[in-house]
C-alpha positions in Angstrom: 79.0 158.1 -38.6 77.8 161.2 -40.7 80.9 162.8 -41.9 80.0 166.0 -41.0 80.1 165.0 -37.1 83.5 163.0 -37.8 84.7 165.7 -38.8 83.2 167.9 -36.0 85.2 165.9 -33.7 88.3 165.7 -35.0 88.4 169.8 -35.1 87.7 169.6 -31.4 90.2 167.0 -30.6 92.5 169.0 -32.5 91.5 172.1 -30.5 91.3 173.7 -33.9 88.6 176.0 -32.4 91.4 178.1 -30.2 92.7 180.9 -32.9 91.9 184.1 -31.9 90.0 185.1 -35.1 87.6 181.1 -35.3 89.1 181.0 -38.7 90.4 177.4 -38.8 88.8 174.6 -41.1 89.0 171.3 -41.4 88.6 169.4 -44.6 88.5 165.9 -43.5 88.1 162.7 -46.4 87.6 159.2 -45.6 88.7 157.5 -48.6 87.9 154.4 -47.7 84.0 154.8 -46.6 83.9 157.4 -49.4 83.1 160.1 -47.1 84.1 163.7 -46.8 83.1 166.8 -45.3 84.1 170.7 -44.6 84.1 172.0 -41.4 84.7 175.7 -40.7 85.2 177.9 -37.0 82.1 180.2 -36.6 84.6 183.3 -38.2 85.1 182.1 -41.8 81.6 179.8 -42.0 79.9 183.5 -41.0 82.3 185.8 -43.2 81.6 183.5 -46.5 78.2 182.1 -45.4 76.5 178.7 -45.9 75.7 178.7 -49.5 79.7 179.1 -50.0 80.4 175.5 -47.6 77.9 173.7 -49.2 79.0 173.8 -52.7 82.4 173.1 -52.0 80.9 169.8 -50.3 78.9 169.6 -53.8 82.1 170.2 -55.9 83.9 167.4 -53.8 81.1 165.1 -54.6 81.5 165.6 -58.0 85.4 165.1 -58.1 84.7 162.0 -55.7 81.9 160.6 -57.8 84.7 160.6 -61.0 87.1 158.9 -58.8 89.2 162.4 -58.7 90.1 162.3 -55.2 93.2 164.8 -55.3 91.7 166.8 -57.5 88.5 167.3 -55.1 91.4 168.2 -52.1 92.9 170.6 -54.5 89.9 172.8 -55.3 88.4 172.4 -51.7 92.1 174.0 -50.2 92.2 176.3 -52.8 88.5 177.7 -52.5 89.1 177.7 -48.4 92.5 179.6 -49.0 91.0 182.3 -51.0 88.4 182.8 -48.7 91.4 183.3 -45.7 93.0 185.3 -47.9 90.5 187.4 -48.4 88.2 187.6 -45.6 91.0 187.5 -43.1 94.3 188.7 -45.0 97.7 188.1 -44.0 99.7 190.7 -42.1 103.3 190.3 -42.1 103.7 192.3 -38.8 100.8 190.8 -36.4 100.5 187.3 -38.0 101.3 183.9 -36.5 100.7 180.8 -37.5 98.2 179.5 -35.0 97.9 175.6 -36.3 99.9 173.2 -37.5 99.6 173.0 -41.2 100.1 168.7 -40.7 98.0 166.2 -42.5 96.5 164.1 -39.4 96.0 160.8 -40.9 93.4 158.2 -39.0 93.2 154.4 -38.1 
């Protein structure tokens, strides 16, 4: 299955598309079948654009292609998180976390 769809569905399942802002993003890895991907709600992906997405996908490659797994989560969740931060910043008196901040691990 292309990663990108995998990942498609899992946001669904997840309902990840119900915050009120579409803000939420997935950043789902596969370890196993070497596969990742970045999906984003129509809020952020618009706010930061596409050229933004796909080179965080590139950088992964290149952390996954050097075996640098963690490393490749690390700067994906970091580059996502500044993007949140500032394209929708926090504020203390309206804000709620909407998600759980889990890991979901698969079969």
């Amino acid at each position: 299955m292309d990663p990108l769809d995998r990942a498609a569905e899992i946001f669904w399942n997840l309902k990840m598309d119900q915050t009120g802002e579409k803000n939420a993003v997935l950043v789902y890895v596969a370890v196993r079948d070497q596969q990742y991907a970045v999906f984003a709600d129509k809020g952020i992906y618009e706010r930061v654009g596409e050229v933004f997405w796909k080179e965080e996908v590139k950088a992964m490659y290149r952390h996954f292609r050097e075996n640098q797994i963690s490393d490749a989560i690390a700067q994906v969740i970091t580059d996502v998180g500044q993007a949140l931060h500032t394209h929708f910043p926090y504020e203390n008196d309206t804000d709620k976390n909407e998600l759980p901040d889990d890991i979901v691990f698969g079969k």
